[in-house]
Structures are given as C-alpha cells and as structure tokens.
N, CA and C atoms as a LAMMPS dump frame, in Angstrom:
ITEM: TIMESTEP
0
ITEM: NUMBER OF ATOMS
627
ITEM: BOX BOUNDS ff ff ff
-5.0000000000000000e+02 5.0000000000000000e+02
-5.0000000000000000e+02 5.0000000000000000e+02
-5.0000000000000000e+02 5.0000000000000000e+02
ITEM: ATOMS id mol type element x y z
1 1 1 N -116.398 330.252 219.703
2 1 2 C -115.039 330.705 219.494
3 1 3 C -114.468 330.07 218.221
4 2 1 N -113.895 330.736 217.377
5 2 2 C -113.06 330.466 216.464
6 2 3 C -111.721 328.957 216.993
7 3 1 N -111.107 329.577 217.594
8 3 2 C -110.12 327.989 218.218
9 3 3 C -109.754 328.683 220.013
10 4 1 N -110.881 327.08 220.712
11 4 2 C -111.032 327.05 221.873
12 4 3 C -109.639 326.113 222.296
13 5 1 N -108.493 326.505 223.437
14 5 2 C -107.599 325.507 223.983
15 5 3 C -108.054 325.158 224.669
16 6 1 N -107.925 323.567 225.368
17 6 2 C -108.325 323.26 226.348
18 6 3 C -106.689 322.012 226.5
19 7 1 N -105.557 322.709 227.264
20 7 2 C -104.884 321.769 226.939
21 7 3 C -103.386 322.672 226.681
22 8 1 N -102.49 321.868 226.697
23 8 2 C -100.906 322.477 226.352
24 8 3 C -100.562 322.352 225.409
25 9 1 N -100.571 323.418 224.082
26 9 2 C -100.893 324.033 223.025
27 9 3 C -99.878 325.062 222.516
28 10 1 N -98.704 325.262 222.057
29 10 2 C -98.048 325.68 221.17
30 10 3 C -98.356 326.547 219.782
31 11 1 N -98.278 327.493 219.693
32 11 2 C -98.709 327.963 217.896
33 11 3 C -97.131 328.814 217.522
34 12 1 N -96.536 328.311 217.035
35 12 2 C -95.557 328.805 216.46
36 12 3 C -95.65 329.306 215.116
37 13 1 N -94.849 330.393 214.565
38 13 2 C -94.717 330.597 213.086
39 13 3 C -96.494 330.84 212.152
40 14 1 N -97.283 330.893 213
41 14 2 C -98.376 330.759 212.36
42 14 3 C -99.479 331.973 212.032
43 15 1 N -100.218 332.01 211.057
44 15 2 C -100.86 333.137 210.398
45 15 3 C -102.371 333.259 210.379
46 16 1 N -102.804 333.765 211.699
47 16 2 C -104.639 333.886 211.976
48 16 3 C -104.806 334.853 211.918
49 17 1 N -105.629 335.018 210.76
50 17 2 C -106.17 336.241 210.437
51 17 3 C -107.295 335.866 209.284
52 18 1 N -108.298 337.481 209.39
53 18 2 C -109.82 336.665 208.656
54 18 3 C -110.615 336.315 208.827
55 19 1 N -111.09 336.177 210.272
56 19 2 C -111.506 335.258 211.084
57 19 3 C -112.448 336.03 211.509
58 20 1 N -113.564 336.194 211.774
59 20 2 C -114.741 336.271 211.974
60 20 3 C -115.691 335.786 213.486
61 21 1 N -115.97 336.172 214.847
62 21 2 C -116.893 335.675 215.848
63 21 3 C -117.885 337.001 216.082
64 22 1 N -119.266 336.455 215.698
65 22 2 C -120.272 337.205 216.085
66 22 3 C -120.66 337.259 217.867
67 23 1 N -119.966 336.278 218.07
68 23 2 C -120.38 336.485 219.685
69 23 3 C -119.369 335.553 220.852
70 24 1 N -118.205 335.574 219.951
71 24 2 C -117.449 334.818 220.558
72 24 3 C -115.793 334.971 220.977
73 25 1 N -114.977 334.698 221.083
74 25 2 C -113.278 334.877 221.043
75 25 3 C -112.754 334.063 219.808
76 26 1 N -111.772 334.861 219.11
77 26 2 C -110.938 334.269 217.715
78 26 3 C -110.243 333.154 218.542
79 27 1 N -109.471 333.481 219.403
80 27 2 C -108.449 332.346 219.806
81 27 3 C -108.669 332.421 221.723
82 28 1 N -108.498 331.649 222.221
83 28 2 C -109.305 331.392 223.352
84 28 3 C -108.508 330.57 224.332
85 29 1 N -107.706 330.819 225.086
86 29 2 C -106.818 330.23 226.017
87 29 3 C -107.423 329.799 227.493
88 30 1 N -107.974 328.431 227.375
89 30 2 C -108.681 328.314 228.542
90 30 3 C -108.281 327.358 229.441
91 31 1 N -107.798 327.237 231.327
92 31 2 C -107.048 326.636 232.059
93 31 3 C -105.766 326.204 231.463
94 32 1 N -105.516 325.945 230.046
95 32 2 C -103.907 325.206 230.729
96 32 3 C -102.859 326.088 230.54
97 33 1 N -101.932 325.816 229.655
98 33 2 C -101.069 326.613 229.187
99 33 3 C -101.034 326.96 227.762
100 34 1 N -100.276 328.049 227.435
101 34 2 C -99.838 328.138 226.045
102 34 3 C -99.165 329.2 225.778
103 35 1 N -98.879 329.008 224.331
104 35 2 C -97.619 329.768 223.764
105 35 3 C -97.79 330.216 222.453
106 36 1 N -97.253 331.597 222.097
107 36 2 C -98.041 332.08 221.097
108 36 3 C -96.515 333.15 220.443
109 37 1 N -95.576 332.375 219.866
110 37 2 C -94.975 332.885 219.103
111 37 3 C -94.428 332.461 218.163
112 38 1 N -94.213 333.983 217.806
113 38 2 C -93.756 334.562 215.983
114 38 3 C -94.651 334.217 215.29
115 39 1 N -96.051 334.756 215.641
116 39 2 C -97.215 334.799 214.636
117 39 3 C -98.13 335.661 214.111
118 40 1 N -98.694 335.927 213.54
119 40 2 C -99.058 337.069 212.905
120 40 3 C -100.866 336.758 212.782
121 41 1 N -101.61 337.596 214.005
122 41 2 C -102.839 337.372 214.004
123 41 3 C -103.136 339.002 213.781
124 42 1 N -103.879 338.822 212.556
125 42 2 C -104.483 340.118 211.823
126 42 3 C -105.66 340.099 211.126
127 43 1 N -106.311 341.701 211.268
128 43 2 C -108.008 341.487 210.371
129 43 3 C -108.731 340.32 210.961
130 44 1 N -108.986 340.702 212.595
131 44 2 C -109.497 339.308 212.795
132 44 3 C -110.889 340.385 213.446
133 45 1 N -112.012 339.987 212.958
134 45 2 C -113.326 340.683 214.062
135 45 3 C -113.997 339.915 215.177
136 46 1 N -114.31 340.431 216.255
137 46 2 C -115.101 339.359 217.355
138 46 3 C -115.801 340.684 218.016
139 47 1 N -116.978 340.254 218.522
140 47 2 C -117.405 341.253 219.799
141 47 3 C -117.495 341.211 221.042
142 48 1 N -116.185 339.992 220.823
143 48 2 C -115.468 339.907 222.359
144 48 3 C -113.856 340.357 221.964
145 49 1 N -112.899 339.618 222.64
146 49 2 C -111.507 339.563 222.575
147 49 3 C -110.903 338.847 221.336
148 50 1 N -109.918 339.201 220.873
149 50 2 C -109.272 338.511 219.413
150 50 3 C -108.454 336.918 220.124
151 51 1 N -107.457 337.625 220.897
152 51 2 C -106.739 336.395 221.858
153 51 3 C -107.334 337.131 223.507
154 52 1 N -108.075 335.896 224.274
155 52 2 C -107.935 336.182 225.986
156 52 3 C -107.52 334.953 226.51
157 53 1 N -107.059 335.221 227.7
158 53 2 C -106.496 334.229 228.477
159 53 3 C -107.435 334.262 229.654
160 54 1 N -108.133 332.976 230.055
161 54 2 C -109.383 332.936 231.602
162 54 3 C -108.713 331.597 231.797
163 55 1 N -108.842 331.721 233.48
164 55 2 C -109.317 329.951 234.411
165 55 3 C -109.674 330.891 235.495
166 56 1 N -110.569 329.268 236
167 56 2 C -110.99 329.966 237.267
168 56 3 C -110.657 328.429 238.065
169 57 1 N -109.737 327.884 237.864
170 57 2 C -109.313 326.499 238.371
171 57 3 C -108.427 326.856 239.379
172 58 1 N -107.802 326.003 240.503
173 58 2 C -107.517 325.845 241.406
174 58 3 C -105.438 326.3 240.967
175 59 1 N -104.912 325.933 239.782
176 59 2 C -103.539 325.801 239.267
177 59 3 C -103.985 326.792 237.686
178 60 1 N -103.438 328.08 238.277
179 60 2 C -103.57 329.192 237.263
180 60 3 C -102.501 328.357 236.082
181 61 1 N -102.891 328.534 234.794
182 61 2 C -102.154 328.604 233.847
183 61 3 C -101.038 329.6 233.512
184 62 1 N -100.126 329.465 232.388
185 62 2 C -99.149 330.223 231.905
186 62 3 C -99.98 330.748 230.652
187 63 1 N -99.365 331.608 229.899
188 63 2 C -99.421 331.979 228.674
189 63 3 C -98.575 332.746 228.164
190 64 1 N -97.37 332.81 227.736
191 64 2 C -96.718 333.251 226.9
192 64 3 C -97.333 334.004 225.5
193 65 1 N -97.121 335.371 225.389
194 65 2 C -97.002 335.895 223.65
195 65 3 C -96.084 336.786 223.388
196 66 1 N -95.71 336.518 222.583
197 66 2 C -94.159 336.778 222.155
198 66 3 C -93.491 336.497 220.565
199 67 1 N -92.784 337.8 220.304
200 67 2 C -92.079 338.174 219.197
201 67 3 C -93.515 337.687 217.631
202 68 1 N -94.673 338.224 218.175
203 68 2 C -96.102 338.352 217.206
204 68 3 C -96.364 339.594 216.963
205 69 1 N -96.882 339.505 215.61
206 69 2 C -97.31 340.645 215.484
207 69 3 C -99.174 340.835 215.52
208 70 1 N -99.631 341.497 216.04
209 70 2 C -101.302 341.594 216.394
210 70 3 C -101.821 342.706 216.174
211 71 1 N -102.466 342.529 214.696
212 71 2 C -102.498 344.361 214.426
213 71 3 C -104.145 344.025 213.482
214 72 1 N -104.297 345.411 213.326
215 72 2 C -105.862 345.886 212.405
216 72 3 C -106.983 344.603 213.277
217 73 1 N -106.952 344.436 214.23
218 73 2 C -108.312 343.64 214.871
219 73 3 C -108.733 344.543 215.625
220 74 1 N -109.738 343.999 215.137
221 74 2 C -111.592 344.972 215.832
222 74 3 C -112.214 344.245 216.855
223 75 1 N -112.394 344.892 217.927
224 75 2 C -113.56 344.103 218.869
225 75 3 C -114.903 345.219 218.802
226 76 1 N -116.014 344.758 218.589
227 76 2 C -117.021 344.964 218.61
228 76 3 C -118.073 345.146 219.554
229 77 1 N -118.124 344.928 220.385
230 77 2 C -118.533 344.387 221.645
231 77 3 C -119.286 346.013 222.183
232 78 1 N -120.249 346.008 222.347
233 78 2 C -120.917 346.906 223.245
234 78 3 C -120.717 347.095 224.637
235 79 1 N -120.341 345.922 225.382
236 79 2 C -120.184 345.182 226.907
237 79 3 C -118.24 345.542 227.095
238 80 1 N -117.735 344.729 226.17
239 80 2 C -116.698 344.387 226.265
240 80 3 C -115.678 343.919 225.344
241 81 1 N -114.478 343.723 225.15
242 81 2 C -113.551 343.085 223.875
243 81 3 C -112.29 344.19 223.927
244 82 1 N -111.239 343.35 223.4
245 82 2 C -110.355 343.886 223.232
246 82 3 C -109.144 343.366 221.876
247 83 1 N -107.843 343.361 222.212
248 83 2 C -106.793 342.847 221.178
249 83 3 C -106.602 341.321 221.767
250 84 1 N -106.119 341.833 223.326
251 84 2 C -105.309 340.691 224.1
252 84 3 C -105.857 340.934 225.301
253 85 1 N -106.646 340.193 225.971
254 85 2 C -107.603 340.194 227.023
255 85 3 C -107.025 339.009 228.237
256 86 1 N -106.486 339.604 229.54
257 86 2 C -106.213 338.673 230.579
258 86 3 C -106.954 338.819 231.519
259 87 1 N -107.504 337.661 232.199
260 87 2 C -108.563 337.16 233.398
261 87 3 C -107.331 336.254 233.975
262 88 1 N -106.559 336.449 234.886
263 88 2 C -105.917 335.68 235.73
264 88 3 C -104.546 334.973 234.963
265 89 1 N -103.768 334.046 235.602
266 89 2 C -102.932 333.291 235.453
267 89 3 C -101.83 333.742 235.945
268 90 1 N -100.432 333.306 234.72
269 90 2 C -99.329 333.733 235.233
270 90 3 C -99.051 334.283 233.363
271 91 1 N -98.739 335.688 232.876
272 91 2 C -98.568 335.807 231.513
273 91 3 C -97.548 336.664 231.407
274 92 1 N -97.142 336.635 230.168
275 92 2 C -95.985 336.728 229.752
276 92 3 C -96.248 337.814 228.324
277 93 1 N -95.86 339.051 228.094
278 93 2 C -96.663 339.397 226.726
279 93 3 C -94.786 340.201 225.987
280 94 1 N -94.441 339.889 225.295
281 94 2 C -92.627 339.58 225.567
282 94 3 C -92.785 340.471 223.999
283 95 1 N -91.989 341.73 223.645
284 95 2 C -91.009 341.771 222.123
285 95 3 C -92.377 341.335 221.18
286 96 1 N -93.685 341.917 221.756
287 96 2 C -94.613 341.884 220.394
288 96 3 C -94.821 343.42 219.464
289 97 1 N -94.826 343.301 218.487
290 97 2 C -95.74 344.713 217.797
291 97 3 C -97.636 344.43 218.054
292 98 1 N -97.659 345.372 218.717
293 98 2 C -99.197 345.617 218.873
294 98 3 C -100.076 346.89 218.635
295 99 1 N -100.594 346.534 217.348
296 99 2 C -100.656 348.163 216.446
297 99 3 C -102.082 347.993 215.999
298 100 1 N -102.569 349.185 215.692
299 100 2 C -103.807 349.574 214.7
300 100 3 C -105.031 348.396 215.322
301 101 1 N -105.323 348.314 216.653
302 101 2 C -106.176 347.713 216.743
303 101 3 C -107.432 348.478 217.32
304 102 1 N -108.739 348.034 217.33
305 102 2 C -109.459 349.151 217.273
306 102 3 C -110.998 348.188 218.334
307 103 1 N -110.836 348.817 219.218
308 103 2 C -112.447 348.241 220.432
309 103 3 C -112.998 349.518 221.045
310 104 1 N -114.357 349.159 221.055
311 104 2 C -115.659 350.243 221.252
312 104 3 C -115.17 350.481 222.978
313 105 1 N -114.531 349.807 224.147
314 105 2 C -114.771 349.143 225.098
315 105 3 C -112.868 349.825 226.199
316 106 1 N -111.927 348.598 225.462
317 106 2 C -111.262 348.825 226.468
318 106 3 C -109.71 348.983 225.493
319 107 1 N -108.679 348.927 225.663
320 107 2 C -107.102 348.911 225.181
321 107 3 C -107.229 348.19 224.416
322 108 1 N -105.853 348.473 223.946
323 108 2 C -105.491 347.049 223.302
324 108 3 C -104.785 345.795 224.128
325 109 1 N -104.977 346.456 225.324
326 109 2 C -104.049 345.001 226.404
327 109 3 C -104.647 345.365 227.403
328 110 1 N -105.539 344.134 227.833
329 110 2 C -106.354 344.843 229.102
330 110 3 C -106.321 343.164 229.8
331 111 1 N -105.614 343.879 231.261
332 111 2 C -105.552 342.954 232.469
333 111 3 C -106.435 342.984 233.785
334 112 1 N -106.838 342.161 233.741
335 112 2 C -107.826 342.454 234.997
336 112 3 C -107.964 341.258 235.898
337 113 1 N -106.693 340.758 236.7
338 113 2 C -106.55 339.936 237.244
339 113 3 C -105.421 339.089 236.727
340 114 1 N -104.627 338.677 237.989
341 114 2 C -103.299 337.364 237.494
342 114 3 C -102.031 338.402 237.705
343 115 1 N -100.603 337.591 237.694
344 115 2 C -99.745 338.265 237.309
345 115 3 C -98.999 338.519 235.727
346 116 1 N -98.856 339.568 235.442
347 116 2 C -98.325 339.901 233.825
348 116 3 C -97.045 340.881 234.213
349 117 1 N -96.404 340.402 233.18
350 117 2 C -95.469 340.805 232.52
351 117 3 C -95.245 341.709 231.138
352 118 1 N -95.532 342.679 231.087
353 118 2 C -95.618 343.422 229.748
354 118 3 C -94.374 344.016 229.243
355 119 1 N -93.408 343.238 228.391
356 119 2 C -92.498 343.856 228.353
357 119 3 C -91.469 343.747 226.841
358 120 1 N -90.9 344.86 226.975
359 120 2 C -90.239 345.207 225.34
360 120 3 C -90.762 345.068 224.133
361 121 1 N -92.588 345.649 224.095
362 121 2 C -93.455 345.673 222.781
363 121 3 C -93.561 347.067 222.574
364 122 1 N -94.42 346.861 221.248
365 122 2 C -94.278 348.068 220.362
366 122 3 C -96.061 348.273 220.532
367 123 1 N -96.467 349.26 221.136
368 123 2 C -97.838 349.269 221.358
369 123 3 C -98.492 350.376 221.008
370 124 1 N -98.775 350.402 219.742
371 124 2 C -99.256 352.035 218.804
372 124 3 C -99.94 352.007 218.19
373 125 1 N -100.88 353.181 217.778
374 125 2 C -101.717 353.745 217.398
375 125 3 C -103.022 352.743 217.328
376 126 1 N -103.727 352.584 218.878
377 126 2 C -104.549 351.243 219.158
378 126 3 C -105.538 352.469 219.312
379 127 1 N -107.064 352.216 219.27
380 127 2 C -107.754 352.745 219.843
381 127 3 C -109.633 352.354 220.262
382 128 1 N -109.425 353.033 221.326
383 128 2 C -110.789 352.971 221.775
384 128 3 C -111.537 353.982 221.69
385 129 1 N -112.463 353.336 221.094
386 129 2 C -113.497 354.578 220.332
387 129 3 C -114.676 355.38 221.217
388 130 1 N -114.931 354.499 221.681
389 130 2 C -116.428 354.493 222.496
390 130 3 C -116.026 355.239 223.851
391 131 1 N -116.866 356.668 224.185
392 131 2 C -116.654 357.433 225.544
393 131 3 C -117.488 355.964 226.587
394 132 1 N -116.775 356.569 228.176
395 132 2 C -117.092 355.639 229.044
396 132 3 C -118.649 355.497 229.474
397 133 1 N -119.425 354.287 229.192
398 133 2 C -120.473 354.388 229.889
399 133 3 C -120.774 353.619 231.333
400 134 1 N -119.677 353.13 231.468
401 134 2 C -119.383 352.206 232.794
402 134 3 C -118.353 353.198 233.702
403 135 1 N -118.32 354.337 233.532
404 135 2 C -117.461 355.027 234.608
405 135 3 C -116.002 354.53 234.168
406 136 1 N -115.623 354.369 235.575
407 136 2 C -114.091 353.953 235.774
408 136 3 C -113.592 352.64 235.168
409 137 1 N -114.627 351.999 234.99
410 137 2 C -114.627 350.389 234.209
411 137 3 C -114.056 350.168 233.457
412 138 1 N -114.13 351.499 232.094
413 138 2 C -113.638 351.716 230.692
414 138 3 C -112.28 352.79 230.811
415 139 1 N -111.963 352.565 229.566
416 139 2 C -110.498 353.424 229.552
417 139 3 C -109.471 352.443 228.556
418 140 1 N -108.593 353.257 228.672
419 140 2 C -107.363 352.957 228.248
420 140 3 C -107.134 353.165 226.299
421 141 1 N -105.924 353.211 225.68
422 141 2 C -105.787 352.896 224.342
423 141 3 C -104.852 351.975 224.088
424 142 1 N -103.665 351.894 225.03
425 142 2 C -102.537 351.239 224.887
426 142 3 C -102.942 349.835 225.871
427 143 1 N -102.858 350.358 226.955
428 143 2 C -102.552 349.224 228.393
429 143 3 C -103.615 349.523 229.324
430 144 1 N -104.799 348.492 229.289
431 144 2 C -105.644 348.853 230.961
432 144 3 C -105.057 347.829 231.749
433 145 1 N -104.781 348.406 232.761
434 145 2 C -104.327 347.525 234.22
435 145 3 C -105.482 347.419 235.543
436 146 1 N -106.65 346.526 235.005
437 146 2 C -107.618 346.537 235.998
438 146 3 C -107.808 345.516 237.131
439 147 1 N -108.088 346.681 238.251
440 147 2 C -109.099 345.99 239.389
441 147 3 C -108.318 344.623 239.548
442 148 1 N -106.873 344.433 240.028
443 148 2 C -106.646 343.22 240.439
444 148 3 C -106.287 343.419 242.06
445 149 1 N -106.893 344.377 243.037
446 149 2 C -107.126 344.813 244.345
447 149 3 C -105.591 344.145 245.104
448 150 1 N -104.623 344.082 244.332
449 150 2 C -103.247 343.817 245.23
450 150 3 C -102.879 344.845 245.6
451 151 1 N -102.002 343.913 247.038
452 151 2 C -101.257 345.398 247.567
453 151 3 C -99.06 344.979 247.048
454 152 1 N -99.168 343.741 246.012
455 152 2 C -97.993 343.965 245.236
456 152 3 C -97.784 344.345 243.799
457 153 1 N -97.532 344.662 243.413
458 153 2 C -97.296 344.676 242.146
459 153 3 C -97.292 343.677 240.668
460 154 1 N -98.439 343.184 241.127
461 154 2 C -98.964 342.068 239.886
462 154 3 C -98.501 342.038 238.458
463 155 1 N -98.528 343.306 238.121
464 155 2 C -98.971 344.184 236.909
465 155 3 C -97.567 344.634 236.383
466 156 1 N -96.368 344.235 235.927
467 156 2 C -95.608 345.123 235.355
468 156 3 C -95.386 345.421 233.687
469 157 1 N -95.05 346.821 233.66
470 157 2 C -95.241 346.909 232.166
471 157 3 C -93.473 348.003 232.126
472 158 1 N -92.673 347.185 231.879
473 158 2 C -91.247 347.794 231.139
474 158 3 C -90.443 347.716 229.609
475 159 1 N -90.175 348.978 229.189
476 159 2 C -89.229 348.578 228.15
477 159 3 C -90.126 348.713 226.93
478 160 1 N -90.831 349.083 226.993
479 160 2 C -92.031 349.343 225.822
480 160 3 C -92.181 350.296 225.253
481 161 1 N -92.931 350.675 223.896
482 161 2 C -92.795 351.68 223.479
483 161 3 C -94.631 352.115 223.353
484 162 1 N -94.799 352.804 223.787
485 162 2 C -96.8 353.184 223.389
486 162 3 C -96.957 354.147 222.992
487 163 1 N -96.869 354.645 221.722
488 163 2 C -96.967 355.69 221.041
489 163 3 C -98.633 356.109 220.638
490 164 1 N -99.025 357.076 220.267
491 164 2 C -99.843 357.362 219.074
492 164 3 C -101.604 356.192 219.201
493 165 1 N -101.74 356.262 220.888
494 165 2 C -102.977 355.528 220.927
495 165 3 C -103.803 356.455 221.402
496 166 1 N -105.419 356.068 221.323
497 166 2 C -106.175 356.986 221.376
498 166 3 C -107.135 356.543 222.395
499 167 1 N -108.157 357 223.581
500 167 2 C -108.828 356.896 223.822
501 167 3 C -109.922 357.42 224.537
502 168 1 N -111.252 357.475 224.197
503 168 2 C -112.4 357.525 224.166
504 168 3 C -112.996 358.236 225.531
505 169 1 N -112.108 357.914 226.709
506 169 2 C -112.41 358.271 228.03
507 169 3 C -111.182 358.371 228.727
508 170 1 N -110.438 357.806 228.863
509 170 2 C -109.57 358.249 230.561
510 170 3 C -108.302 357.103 229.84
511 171 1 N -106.575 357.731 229.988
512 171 2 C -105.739 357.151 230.105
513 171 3 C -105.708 356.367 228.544
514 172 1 N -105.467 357.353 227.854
515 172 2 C -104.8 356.501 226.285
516 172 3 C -103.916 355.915 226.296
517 173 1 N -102.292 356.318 227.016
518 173 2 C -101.242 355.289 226.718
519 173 3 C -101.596 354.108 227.631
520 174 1 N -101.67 354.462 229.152
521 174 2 C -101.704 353.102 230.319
522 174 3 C -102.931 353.967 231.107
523 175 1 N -103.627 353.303 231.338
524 175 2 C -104.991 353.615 232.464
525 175 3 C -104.303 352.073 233.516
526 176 1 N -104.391 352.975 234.521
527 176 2 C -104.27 352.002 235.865
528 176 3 C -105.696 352.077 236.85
529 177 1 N -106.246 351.223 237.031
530 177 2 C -107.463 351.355 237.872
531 177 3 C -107.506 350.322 239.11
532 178 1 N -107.822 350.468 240.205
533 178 2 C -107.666 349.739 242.114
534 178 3 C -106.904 348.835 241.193
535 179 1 N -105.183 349.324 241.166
536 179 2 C -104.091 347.839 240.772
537 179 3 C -103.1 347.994 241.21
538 180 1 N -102.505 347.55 241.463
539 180 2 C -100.687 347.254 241.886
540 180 3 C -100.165 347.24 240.64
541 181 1 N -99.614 347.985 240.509
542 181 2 C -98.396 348.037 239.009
543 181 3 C -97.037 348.792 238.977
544 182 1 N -96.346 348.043 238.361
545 182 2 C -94.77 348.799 237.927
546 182 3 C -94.898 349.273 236.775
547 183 1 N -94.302 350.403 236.808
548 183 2 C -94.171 350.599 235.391
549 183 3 C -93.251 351.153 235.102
550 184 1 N -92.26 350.779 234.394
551 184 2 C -90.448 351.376 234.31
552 184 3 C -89.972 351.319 232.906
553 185 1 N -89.281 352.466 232.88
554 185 2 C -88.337 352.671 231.493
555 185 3 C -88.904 352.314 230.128
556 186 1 N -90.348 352.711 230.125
557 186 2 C -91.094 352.588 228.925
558 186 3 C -90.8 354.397 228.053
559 187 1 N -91.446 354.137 226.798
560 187 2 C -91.678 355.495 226.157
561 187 3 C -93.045 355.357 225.651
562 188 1 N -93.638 356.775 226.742
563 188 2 C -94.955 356.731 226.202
564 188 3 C -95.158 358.182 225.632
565 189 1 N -95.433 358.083 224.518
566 189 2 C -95.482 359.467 223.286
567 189 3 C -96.773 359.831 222.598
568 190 1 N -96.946 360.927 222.407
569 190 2 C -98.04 361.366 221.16
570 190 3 C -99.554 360.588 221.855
571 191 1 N -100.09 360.152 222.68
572 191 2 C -101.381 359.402 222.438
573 191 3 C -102.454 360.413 222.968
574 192 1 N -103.481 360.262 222.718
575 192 2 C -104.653 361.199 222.418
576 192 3 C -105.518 360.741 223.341
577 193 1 N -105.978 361.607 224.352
578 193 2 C -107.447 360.46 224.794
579 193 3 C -108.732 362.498 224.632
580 194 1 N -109.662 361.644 225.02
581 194 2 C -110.821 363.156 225.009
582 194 3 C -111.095 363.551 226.364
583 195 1 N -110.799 362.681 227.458
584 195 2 C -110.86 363.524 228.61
585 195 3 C -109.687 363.729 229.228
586 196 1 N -109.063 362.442 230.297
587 196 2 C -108.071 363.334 231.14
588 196 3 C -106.868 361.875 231.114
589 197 1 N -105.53 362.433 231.158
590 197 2 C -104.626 360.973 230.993
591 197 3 C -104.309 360.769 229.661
592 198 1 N -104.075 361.94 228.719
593 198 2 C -103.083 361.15 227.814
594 198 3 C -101.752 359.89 227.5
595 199 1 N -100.956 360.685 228.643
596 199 2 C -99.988 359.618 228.709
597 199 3 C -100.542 358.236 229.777
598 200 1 N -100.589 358.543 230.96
599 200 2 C -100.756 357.459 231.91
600 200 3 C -101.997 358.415 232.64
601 201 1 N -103.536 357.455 232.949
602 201 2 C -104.152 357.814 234.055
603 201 3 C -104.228 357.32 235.604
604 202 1 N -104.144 357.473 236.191
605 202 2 C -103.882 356.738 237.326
606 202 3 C -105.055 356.459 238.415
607 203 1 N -105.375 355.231 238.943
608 203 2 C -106.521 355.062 239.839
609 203 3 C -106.165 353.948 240.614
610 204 1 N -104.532 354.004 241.713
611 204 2 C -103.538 352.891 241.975
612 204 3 C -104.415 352.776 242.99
613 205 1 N -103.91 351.461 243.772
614 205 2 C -103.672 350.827 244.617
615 205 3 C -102.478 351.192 245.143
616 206 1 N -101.27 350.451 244.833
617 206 2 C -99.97 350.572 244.838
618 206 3 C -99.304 350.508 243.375
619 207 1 N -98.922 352.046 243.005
620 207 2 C -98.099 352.094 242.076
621 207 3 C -96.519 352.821 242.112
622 208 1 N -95.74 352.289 241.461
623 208 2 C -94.289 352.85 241.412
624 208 3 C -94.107 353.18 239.966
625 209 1 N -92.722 353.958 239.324
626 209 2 C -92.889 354.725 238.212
627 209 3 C -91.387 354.536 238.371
C-alpha cells in the first residue's frame, strides 16, 4: 500500500495524487479511526481500492470523508477495486465531489458491510467498465450497497446528487444487493448502464425510498 493507517490519523487540507499500487491500496484505513477532509486525492492507479476502510477487530472503527474531492482514479483490478471501498465500521462519506473515476469491477462507492452514511455528495460521471462476470457480485456506477444481510437499514444514502454514471452490468446510479438501505431525497439523473437499472437496481433485503 501506498500509506497504510494503523492508528488515529487525521489528513486535512492535503493533496494525494500520482500515486501508483500494482497490487495494493493508495491509502488504506485499517482498525482505528480516521478522517479525511478537504483533500484532493486524484490520478491515483491501484488494482485494488484508491481509499478502503477494513477491521475485523472486536471495536469497529470510524472513518469520516468529507468536503474532498476524489476524482480521475482508476482501479484496475480484475477481482476487485474501486474509488472508496467499505468493509465494515461506522462511516461517514459527508459534502464530497466524487467524479470521473473509472474500475473494471465495482462503483465508485462500494459498501459491503458496517454502517454508512452517504450523504450530500456530488457523485458523477464514475464508471464501470467491465460486464459482470461474478453475477450479482458486480454492478453499480455511482453507489454499490452490498451483501450486508441486515434486516435495518445500515446503508443510508441522502441528499446527493448521481448524475451521468455508467455501468457495465446492473444499476449505474445505486445497485442495492441482499442490503438494508435508505435512500431519500437524492437526484439520480442521466446514468447509463448496458443491462437493466439505470437509475437504481434493486436486490433488497429491506429497502425504503
């Protein structure tokens, strides 16, 4: 990984971009906490995730990102990768622009486990290139909401804007797959996918609208 946390970690005001992992994560949020605003992570390649958040510890972490901008990053990944990749915790993804990012695999915001908060970002013209070879696994351009098998609403995504994303298989703006999610008073416009779910695809658990 480019920069591994291990620890309560702050990045304010700061500019990652350029950055280069052949087989690894650019920025890497692992068990504790952290915080990731007003920064500008761009042109970053990995053939995993640019920023993900994982623990598998006993006291889920936080992660805050907020008022950043996260745009033109590529994930590469044959398997997997994305923009902003969550495995568990408690997160927070607050008033970001999240644009022009581009993975073979999944969204540009893909949750698959923990509770999140997705709310008042600008989430456009992201895309996933690659048709599904994992079935239901893959999807999304804007927002995947995966496989976190609740019967509450883990998952909320309000106040957002997801315009003009594209994807490859199922559910360009929001793909929901076995999840509990809210999803309220967003605008989801213009996004493109090649099979079915332009705006929102749906594969709930428990969902409300």
């Amino acid at each position: 990984d480019v920069i591994t946390i291990y620890g309560n970690v702050g990045f304010y005001n700061c500019n990652i971009h350029d950055n280069y992992s052949s087989n690894a994560i650019v920025l890497f949020c692992f068990f504790d906490n952290c915080i990731i605003n007003n920064c500008n992570i761009y042109n970053n390649t990995s053939s995993y995730d640019i920023v993900r958040e994982f623990y598998y510890a006993a006291t889920p972490p936080h992660l805050v990102i907020e008022n950043s901008n996260i745009y033109q990053n590529q994930s590469t990944g044959s398997v997997a990768g994305t923009a902003i990749s969550i495995y568990g915790g408690t997160v927070k993804i607050i008033k970001n622009k999240i644009h022009h990012n581009t993975s073979k695999k999944n969204a540009a915001v893909f949750c698959t486990g923990g509770t999140v908060d997705i709310d008042g970002n600008l989430i456009c013209n992201n895309s996933h290139t690659d048709p599904g070879f994992c079935g239901s696994a893959e999807g999304g351009g804007g927002i995947f909401l995966h496989n976190n098998f609740s019967t509450t609403p883990d998952y909320t995504v309000r106040n957002n804007i997801i315009a003009n994303n594209y994807s490859g298989f199922l559910g360009a703006g929001i793909y929901v797959w076995f999840s509990a999610a809210k999803i309220m008073n967003n605008t989801i416009v213009n996004n493109t996918v090649l099979d079915n779910g332009p705006g929102i695809y749906l594969n709930a658990d428990t969902f409300s609208v």
